[in-house]
KEVEX-985996 format. One line per field, with one value per residue (C-alpha): residue in one letter; x, y, z. Coordinates in steps of 0.25 Angstrom, whole numbers, plus 2048, in hexadecimal, padded with zeros to 3 digits. Layout:
BEGIN
aa [A/...]
px [X/...]
py [Y/...]
pz [Z/...]
% end
This chain:
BEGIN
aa [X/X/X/X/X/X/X/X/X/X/X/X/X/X/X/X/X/X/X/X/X/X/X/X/X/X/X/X/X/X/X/X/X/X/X/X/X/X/X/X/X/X/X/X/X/X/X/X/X/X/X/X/X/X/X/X/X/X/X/X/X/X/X/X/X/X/X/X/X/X/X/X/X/X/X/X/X/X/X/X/X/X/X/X/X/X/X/X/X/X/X/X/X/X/X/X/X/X/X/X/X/X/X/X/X/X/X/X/X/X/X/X/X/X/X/X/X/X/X/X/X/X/X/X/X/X/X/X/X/X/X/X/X/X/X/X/X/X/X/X/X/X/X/X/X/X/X/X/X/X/X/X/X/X/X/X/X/X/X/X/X/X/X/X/X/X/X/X/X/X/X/X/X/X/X/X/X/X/X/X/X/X/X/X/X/X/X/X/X/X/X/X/X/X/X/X/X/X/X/X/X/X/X/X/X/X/X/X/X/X/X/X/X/X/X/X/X/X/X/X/X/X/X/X/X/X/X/X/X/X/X/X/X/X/X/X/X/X/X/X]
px [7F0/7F7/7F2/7E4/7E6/7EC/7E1/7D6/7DC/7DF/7D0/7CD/7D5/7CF/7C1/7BF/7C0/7CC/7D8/7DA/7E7/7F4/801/80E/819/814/817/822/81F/828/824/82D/824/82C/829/830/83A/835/835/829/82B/81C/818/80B/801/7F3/7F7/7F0/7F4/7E5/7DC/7DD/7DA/7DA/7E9/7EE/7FE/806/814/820/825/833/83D/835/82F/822/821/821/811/80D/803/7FB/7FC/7F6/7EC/7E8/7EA/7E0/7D6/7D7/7E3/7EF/7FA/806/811/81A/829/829/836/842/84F/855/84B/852/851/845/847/847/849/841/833/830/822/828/836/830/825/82B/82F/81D/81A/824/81B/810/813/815/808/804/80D/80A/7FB/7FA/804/7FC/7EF/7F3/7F8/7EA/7F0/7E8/7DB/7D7/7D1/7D7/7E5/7E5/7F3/7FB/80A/814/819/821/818/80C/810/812/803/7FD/803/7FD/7EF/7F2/7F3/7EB/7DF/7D6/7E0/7E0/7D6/7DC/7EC/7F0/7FE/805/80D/810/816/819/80E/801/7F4/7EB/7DE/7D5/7CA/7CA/7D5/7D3/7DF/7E5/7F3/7F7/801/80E/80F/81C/81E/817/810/816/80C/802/802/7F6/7E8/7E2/7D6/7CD/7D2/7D3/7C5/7C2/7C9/7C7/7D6/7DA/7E7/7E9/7F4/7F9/7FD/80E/80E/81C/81E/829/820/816/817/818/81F/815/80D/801/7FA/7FF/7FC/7EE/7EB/7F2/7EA/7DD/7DF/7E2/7D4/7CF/7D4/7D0/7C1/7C0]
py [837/832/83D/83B/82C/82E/837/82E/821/82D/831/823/81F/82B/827/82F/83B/847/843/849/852/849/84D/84A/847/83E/83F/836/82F/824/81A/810/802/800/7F2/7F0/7FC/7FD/80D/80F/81C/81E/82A/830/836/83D/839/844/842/844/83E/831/82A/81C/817/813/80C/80A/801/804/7FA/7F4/7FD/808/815/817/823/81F/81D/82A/829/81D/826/833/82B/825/832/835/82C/82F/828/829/825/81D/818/811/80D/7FE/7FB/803/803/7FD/7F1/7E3/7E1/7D7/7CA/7CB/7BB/7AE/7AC/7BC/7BB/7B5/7BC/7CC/7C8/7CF/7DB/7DC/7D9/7E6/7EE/7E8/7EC/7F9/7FE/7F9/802/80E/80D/80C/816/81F/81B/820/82E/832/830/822/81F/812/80B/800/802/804/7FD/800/7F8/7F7/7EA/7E7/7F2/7EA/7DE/7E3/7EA/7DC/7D5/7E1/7DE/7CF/7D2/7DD/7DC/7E4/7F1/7EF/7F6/7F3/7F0/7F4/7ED/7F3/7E6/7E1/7D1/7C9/7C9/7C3/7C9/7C7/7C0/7C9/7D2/7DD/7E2/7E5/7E1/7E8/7E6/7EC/7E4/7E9/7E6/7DF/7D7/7CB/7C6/7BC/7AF/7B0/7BF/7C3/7BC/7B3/7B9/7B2/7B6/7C5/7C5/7BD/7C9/7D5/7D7/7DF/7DA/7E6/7EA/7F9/7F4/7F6/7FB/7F4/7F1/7FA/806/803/812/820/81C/815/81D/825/81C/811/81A/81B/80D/80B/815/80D/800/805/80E/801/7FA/805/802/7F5]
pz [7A1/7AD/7B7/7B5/7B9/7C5/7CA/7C6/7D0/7DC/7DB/7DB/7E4/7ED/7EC/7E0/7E8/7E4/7EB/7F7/7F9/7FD/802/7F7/802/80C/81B/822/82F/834/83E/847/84A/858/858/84B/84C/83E/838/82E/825/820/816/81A/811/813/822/82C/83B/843/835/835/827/820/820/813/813/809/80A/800/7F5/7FA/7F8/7F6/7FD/804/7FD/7EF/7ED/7F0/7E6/7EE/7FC/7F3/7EF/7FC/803/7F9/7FE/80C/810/81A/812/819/80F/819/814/816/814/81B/817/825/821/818/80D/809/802/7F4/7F2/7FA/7FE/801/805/811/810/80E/819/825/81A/819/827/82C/822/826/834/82F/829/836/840/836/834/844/844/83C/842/850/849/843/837/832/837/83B/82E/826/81F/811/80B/800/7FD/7F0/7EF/7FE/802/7FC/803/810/80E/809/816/81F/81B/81C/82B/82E/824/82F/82D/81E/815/808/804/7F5/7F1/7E5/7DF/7ED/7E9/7F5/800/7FD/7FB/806/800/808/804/80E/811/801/7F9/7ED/7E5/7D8/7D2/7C9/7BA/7BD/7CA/7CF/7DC/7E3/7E2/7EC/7EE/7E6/7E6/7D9/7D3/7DD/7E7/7E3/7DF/7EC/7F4/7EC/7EC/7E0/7D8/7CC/7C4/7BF/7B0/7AE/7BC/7C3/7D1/7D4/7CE/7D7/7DD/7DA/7CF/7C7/7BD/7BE/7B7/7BF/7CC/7C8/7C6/7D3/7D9/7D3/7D9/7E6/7E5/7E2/7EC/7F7/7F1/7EE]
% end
């Protein structure tokens, strides 16, 4: 029964605890980094002006919404988490290179993100809304780069960063912050992006895959099996 998955991987993603009541429509907020002149639209959940809590982020696939993985904010919100889905890319933003050498090419694509989980954790932090502890980081694909490229520079903000699928930024071979991916069913890694076997056991850093999950259903729209195993890595992630 598919039900019964999906509650077992939110209890144990909640610490085994009965998941705490969460709000179906998050809140919209919208930021303006003046430095950049760069707007970033983020969807709040579990987020309580005045009760600061541990600050979870997570940074849309390319072309899609920073709403469309409610079922990842639910179950952090769960845990305790602020929530901020921030909309990475904007429709006044160009288009990224789909051809050449795009580690290098997509780079500036990450380091705007990047620098937007920065503005909007400090953002957050000074509303009462995040408390001062290590971010937790959560990306699809371009969102997964941009996440693996934030705890690349600022391993001391980063608690953990979970990747679904992302194919382009490398790994950082680190063990804390702890580093999670789950890869799709369909689409490779770019050479060089995930570690070797030693190098993940050296590390801890968890490389898993949801069997016939595909990258672009890495979302809302994926199964409730596929949600719950999901949901089972990330708790893994979180503990290990």
């Amino acid at each position: 029964m598919r039900a019964p998955a999906l509650l077992l991987a939110a209890l144990l993603l909640a610490g085994g605890a009965a998941p705490a009541a969460t709000s179906d429509t998050p809140r919209a907020v919208e930021y303006v980094d003046p430095a950049r002149g760069r707007r970033i639209p983020v969807a709040l959940y579990g987020a309580v002006p005045g009760t600061p809590k541990p600050l979870a982020v997570i940074s849309n696939g390319y072309g899609g919404r920073n709403t469309a993985y409610g079922f990842i904010a639910e179950a952090l919100v769960a845990r305790g988490f602020a929530v901020a889905a921030i909309q990475q890319d904007l429709p006044t933003d160009p288009p990224m290179a789909t051809e050449g050498d795009l580690k290098t090419l997509r780079r500036p694509f990450w380091q705007a993100g990047a620098d937007s989980i920065l503005f909007a954790a400090e953002a957050l932090r000074r509303e009462g809304i995040a408390d001062a502890s290590p971010l937790v980081l959560v990306g699809h694909s371009n969102g997964g780069d941009i996440g693996m490229l934030f705890a690349a520079q600022h391993p001391a903000m980063v608690r953990a960063v979970f990747s679904l699928d992302n194919r382009r930024m490398d790994l950082p071979r680190t063990s804390a912050p702890r580093v999670c991916t789950v890869r799709s069913s369909d689409l490779p890694a770019d050479p060089g992006v995930l570690p070797d076997p030693e190098e993940a056991r050296r590390h801890r850093i968890l490389v898993a895959q949801v069997p016939g999950l595909r990258h672009n259903d890495m979302w809302d729209k994926a199964t409730t099996e596929q949600k719950a195993a999901v949901l089972g890595h990330l708790a893994a992630c979180l503990e290990g």
